[in-house]
C-alpha positions as CSV (number, residue, x, y, z in Angstrom):
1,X,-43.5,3.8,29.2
2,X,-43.5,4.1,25.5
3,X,-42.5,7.3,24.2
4,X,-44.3,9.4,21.4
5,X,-42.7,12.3,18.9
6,X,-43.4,15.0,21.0
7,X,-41.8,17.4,22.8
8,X,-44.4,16.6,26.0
9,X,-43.7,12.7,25.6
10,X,-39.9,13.3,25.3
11,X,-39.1,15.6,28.1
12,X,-40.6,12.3,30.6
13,X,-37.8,10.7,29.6
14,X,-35.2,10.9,32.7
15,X,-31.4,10.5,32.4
16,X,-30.6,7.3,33.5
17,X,-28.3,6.8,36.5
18,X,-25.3,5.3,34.6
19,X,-24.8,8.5,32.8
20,X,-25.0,10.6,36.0
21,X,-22.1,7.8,37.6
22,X,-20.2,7.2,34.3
23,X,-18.3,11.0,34.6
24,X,-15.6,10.5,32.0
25,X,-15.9,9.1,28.7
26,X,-13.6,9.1,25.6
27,X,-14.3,10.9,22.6
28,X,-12.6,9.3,19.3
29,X,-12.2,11.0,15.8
30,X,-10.8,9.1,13.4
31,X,-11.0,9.3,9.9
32,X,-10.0,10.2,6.3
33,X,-8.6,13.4,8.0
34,X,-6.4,11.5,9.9
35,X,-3.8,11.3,7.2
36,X,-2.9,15.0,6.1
37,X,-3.6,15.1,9.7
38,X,-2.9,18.8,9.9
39,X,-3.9,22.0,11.1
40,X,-2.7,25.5,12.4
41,X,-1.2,25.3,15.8
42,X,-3.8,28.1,17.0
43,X,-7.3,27.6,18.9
44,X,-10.5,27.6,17.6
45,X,-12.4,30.9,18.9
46,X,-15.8,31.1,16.9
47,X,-16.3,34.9,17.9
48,X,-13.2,35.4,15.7
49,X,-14.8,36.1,11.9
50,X,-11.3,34.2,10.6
51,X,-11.9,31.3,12.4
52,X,-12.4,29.1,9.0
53,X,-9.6,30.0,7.3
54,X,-7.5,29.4,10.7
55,X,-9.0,26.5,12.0
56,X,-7.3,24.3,14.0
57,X,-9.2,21.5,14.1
58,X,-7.7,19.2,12.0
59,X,-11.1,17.2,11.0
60,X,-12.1,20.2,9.1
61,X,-9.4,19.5,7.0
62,X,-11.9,18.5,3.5
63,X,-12.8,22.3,4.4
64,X,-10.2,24.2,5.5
65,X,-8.2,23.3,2.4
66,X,-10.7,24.7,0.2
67,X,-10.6,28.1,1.3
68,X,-8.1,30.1,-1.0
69,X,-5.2,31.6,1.0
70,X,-5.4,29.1,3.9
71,X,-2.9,27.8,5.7
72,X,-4.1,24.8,5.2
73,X,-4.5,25.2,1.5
74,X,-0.5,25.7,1.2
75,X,0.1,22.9,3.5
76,X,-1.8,20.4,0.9
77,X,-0.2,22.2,-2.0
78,X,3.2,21.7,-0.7
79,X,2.9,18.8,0.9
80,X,0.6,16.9,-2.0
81,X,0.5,18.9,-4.8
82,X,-2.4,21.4,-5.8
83,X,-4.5,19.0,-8.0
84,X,-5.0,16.6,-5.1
85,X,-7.6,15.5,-4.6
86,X,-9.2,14.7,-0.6
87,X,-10.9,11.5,-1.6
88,X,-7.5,10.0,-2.2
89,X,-7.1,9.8,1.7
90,X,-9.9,7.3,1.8
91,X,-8.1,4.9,0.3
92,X,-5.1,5.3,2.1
93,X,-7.3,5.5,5.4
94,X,-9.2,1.9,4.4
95,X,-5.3,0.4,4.4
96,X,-4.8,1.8,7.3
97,X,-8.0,0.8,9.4
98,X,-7.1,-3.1,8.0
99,X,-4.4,-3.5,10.0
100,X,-5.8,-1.4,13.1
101,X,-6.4,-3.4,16.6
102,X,-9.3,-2.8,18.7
103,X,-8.1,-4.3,21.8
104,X,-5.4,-1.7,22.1
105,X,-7.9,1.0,22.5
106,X,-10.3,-0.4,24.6
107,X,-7.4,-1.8,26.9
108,X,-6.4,2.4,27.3
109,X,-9.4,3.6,27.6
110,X,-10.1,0.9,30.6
111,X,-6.6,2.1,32.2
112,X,-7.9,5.5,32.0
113,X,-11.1,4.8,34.3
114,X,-13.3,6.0,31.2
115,X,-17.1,4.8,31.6
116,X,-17.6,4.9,27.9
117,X,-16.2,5.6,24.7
118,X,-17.7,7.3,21.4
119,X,-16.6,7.5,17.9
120,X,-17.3,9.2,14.9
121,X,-19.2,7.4,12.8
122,X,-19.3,10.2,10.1
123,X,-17.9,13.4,10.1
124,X,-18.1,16.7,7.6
125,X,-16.2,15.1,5.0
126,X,-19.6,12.2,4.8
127,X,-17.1,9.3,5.0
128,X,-18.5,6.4,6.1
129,X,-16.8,4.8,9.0
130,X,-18.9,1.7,8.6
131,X,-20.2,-0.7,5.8
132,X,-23.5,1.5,5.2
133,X,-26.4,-0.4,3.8
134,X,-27.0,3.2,2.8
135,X,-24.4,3.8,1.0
136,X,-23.0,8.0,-0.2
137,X,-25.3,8.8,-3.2
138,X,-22.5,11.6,-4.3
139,X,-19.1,9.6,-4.0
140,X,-18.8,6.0,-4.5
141,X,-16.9,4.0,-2.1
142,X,-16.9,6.5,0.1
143,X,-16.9,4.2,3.4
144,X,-14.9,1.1,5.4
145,X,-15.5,-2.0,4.3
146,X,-14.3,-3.2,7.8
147,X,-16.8,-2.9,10.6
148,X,-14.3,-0.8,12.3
149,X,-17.6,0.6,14.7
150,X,-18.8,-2.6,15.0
151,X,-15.1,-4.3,16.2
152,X,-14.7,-1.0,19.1
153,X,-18.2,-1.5,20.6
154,X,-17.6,-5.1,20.8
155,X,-14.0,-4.0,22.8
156,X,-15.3,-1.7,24.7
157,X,-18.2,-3.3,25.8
158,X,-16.0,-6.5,26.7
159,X,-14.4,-4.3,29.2
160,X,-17.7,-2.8,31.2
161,X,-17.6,0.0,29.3
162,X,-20.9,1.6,27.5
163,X,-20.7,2.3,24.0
164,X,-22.0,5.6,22.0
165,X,-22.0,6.9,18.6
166,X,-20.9,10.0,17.0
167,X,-22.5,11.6,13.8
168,X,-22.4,14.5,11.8
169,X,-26.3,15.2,11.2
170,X,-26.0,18.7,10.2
171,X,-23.1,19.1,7.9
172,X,-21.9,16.9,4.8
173,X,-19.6,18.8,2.7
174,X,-20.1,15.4,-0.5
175,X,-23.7,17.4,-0.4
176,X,-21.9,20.4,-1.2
177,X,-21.1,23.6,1.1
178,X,-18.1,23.6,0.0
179,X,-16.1,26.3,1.0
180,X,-17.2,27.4,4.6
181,X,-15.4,30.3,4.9
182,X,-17.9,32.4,7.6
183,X,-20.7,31.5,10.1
184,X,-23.2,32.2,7.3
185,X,-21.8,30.0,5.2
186,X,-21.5,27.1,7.7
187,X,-25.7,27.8,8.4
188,X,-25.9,27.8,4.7
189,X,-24.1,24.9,4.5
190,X,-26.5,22.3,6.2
191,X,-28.5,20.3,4.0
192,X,-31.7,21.2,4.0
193,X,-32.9,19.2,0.6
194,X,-35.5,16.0,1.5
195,X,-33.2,13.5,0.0
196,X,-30.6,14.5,2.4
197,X,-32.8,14.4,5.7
198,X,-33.8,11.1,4.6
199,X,-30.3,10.1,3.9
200,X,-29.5,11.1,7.3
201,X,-32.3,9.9,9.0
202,X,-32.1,6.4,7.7
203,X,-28.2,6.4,9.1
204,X,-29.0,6.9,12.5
205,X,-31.7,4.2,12.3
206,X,-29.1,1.6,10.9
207,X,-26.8,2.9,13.7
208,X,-29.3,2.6,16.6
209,X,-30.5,-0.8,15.0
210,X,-27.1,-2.4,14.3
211,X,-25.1,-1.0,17.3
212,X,-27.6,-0.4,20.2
213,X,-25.6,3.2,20.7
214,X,-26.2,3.9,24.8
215,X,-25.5,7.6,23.8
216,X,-27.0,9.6,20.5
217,X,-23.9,12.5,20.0
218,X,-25.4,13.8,16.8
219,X,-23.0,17.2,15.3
220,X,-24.0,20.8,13.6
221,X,-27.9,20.6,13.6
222,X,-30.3,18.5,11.4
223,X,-32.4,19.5,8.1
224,X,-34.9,21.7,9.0
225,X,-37.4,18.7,6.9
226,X,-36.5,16.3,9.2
227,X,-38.1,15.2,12.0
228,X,-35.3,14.0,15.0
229,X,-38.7,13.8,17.5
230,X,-39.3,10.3,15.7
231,X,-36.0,9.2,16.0
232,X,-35.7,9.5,19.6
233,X,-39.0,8.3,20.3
234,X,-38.3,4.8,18.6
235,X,-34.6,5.2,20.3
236,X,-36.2,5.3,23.9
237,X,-39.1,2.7,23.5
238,X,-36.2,0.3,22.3
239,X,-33.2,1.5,24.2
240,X,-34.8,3.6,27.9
241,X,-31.6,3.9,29.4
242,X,-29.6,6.0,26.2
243,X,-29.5,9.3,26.0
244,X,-28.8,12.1,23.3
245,X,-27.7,15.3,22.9
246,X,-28.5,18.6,22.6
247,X,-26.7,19.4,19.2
248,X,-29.9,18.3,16.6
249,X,-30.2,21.3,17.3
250,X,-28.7,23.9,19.6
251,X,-30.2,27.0,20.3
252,X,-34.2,24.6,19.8
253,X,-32.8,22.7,23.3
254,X,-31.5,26.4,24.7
255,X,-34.6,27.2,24.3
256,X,-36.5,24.9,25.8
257,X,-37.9,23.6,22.5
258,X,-36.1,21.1,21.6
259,X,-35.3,17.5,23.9
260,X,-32.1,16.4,24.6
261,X,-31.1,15.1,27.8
262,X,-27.5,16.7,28.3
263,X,-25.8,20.3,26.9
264,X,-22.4,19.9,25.3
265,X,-20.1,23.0,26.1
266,X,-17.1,22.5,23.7
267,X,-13.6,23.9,25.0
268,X,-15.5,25.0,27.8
269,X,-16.7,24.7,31.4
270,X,-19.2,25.9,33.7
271,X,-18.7,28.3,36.6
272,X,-21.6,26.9,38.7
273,X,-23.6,23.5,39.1
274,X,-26.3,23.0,36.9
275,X,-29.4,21.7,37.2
276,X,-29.1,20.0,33.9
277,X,-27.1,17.3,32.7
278,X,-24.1,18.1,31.0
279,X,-20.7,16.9,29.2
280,X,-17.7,18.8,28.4
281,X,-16.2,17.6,25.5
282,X,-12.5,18.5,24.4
283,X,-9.1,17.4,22.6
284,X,-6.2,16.8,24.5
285,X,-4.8,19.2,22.4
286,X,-6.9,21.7,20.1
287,X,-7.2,19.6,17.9
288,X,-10.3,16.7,18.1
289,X,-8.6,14.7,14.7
290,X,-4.9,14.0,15.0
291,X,-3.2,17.5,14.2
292,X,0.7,16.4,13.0
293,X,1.6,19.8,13.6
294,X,0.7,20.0,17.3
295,X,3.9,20.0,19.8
296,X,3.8,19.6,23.3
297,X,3.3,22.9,24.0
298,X,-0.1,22.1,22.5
299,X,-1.1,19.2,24.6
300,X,-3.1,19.9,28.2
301,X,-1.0,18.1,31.0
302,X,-2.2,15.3,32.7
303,X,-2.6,17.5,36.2
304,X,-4.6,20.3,34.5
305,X,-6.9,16.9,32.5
306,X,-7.4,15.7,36.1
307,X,-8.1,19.1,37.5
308,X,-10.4,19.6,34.8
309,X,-12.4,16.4,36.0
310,X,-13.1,17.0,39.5
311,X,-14.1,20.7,38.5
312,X,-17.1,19.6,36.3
313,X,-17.8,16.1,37.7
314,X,-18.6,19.0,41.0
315,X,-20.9,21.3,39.1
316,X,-22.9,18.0,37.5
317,X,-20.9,17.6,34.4
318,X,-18.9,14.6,32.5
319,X,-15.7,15.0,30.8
320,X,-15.6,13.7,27.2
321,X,-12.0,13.8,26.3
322,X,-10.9,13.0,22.9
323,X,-7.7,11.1,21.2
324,X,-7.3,11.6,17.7
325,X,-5.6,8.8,16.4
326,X,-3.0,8.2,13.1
327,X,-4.4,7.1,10.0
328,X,-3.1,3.4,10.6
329,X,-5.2,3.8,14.3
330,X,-2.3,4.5,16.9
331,X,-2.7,6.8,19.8
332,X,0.5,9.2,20.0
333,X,1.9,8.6,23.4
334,X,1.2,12.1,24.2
335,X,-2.5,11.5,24.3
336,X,-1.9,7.9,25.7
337,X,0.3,9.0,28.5
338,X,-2.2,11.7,29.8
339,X,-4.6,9.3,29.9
340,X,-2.7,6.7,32.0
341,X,-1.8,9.4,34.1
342,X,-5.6,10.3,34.7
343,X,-6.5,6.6,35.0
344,X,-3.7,6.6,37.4
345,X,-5.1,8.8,39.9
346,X,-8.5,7.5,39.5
347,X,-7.3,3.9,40.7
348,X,-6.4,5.3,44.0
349,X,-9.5,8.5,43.6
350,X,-12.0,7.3,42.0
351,X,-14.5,7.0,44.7
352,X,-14.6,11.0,45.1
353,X,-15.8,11.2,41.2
354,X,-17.7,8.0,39.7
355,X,-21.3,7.5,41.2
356,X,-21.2,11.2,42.9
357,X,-23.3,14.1,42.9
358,X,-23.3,17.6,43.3
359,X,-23.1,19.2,46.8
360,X,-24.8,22.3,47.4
361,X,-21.7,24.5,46.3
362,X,-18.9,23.3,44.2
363,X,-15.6,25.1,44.8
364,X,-14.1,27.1,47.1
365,X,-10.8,28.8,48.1
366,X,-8.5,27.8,50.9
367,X,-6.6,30.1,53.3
368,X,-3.3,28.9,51.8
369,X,-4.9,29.5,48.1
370,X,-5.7,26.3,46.9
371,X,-8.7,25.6,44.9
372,X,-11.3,23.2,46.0
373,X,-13.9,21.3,44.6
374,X,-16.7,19.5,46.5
375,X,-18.8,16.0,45.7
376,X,-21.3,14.2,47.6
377,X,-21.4,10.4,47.8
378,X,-24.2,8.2,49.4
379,X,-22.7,8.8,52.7
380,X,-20.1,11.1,52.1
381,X,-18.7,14.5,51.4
382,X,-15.5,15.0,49.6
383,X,-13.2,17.6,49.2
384,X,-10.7,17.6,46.6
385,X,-7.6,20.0,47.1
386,X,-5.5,21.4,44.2
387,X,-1.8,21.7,43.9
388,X,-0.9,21.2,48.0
389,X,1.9,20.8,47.4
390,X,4.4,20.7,50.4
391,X,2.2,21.8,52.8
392,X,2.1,20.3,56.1
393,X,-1.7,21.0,56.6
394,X,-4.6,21.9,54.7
395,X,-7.7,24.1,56.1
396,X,-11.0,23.1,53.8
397,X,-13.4,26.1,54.2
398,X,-17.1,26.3,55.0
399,X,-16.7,23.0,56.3
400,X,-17.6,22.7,60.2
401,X,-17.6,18.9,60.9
402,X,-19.1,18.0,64.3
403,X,-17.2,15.5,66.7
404,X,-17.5,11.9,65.1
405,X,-17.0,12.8,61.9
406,X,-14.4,10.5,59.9
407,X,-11.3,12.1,57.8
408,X,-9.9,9.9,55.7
409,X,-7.4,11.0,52.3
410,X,-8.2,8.3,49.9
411,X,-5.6,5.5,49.4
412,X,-4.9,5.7,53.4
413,X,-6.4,3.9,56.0
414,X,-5.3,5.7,59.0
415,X,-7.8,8.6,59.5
416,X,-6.4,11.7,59.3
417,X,-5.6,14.4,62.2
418,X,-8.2,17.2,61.9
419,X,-8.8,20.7,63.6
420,X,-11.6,22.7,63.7
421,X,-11.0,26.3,63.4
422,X,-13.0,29.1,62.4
423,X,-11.6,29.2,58.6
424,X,-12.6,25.6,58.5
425,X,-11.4,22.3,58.9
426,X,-8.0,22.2,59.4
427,X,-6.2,18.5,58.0
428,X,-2.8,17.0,58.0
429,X,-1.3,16.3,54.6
430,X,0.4,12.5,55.1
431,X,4.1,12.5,54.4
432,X,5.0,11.9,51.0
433,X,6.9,13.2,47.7
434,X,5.9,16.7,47.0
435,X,5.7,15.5,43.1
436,X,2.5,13.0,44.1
437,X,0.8,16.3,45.3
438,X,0.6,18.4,42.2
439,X,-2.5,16.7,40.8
440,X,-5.7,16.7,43.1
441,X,-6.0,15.4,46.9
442,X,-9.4,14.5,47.9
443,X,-10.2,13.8,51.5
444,X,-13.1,11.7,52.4
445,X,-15.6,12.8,55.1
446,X,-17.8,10.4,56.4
447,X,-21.2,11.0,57.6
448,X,-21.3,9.8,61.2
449,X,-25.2,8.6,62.9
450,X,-26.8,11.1,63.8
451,X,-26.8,14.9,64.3
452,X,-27.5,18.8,62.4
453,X,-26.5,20.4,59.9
454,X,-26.2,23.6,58.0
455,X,-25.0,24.6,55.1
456,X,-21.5,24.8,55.9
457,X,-21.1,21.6,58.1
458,X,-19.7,18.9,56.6
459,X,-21.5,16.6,59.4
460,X,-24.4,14.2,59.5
461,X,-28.5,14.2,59.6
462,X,-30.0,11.5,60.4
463,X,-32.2,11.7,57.0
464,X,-28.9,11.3,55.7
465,X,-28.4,14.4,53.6
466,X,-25.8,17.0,54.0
């Protein structure tokens, strides 16, 4: 069909079946930021009226720096002197980005079992990270000359993987804004002049054009004299299967007023499956840009990353997960070696997270304490147990699978030894290293042929549904 700029047009569009299978994608933010690379080691908590002035993301770094009696603002005196200036680290960022290999990142991202990857394209600080046709009106230069977007989507997409673009739409500190101490400043801070909506308007059209994006991630709102309806009307009718966001602008979508096709929780979760497409989007650490100051006390471990997964992958969710590379493009280990860990399991796992859907509940609670989260496949239930640890045996409540029905812990062939007791379904844990239990341990349950069910069976119908 071809789409019009209306809310009624928009809202046919449906979200395409790759981003329901894709699950987990890889958020990048990379940047001029990237070499102070620094931040408080605290969490961001937006109810908290200091939040600006303690800020840990470390891509707010243009802004955190301007507020007097910062942290941050005796970090750069200290560390570069009080006169300064940010767009200095352009320069040294385009040295950096010469040399910078996009193989290597794709190659990780693929060893992680991410679907898709996304990068920031532009960020608060209105650096360009590609050659703009369009170029910043307010600071010259203020881009890569190397197609740095360009060279990933080419990588990525060489591996299978789709391809999306970040971009600061609401917030552009060269436009001025400048310092954002308070959430009334940061509303007052989105550009709201013509020249500016056109400015950003004309961006995402060069991006859609030159890149083919398969996801719109657009940041922090849009000029209230724009007009983002148009955009994604010409971005279905020449791209059906991409999808955008909901952050053109937030509380619109909440609403119901505005399209977007998925809800971004940031730091965040949900406690219950929803109806509508969503993504989860987090650092590694608290930090989305590379935060220097971060130890790895900071860091999420690779078992609570994976947990993290299967618990919204079963409520309808995908996890975005960031890196936030160094200046010269290098992944610390600690963000590489979580995400070969997650990558790891998924090798052997995968089949209980990448094409799934939602069952009719999501979690539940075993006897023995472990938390449990539930997925449907095509023709198959699975239940993925936390932290069994030694346990010889693992009981799966509200699951009553009638006689015929197939057990099976992925990465086995042997099916597994099952009992049906009133607390549920009862399975053996294979022998093995406690350590390789810590993570998650899905068990497979195969519909059999024919047969009823309820909602607590884990059996078969023979429509095929659960």
């Amino acid at each position: 069909m071809m789409y019009e700029a209306t809310l009624e047009s928009l809202q046919q569009h449906l979200v395409p079946a790759w981003f329901h299978d894709a699950k987990f994608g890889i958020f990048v933010h990379w940047g001029p930021f990237s070499v102070p690379a620094w931040a408080p080691r605290t969490k961001v908590d937006f109810t908290n009226p200091t939040w600006p002035a303690n800020n840990a993301y470390a891509e707010w770094y243009l802004n955190t720096m301007s507020i007097p009696g910062s942290a941050t603002e005796r970090h750069h005196k200290e560390t570069y002197g009080a006169g300064y200036p940010y767009e200095r680290f352009g320069a040294t960022f385009r040295e950096g980005a010469a040399g910078w290999d996009p193989e290597g990142w794709a190659a990780l991202f693929q060893a992680a079992g991410a679907r898709y990857a996304i990068p920031t394209t532009k960020h608060l600080d209105g650096f360009l990270m590609w050659p703009s046709g369009l170029p910043n009106p307010h600071r010259a230069g203020w881009q890569l000359e190397r197609d740095v977007i360009g060279d990933l989507g080419a990588a990525v997409r060489g591996r299978g993987m789709r391809f999306g673009l970040y971009y600061s739409g609401g917030m552009d500190c060269t436009f001025g804004g400048l310092p954002i101490d308070s959430l009334a400043a940061a509303l007052r801070a989105i550009p709201q002049t013509e020249d500016y909506a056109r400015y950003a308007d004309a961006h995402w059209r060069e991006l859609i054009e030159r890149y083919r994006p398969d996801v719109l991630w657009n940041d922090i709102g849009w000029p209230q004299v724009g007009n983002f309806n148009e955009i994604f009307a010409d971005y279905y009718n020449a791209q059906p299967d991409g999808v955008v966001n909901n952050r053109f602008d937030m509380l619109g979508a909440h609403a119901g007023r505005v399209h977007h096709d998925f809800f971004t929780p940031e730091y965040d979760t949900s406690k219950e499956i929803k109806l509508k497409k969503w993504e989860a989007c987090r650092g590694i650490g608290n930090s989305f840009g590379f935060n220097r100051n971060e130890t790895e006390e900071d860091y999420v471990s690779g078992r609570e990353l994976i947990q993290s997964l299967a618990d919204i992958v079963s409520k309808n969710g995908n996890l975005l997960l960031n890196v936030g590379p160094t200046a010269s493009g290098e992944i610390p280990w600690p963000q590489a070696a979580r995400l070969l860990e997650i990558g790891q399991w998924l090798r052997v796992n995968g089949e209980a997270i990448y094409g799934t859907r939602p069952w009719h509940t999501a979690e539940a609670v075993t006897p023995e304490g472990n938390q449990v989260r539930f997925t449907a496949g095509a023709d198959a239930l699975y239940a993925i147990v936390f932290d069994p640890g030694e346990a010889a045996s693992i009981t799966i409540p509200g699951i009553e699978a009638a006689s015929g029905t197939a057990v099976r812990h992925l990465g086995r062939l042997d099916e597994a030894r099952v009992e049906r007791t009133t607390g549920g379904l009862r399975v053996a844990l294979p022998p093995g290293p406690a350590t390789s239990r810590q993570r998650a341990f899905p068990w497979r349950m195969r519909r059999c042929s024919a047969g009823t069910t309820t909602s607590t069976e884990a059996t078969c119908t023979a429509s095929g549904s659960w």
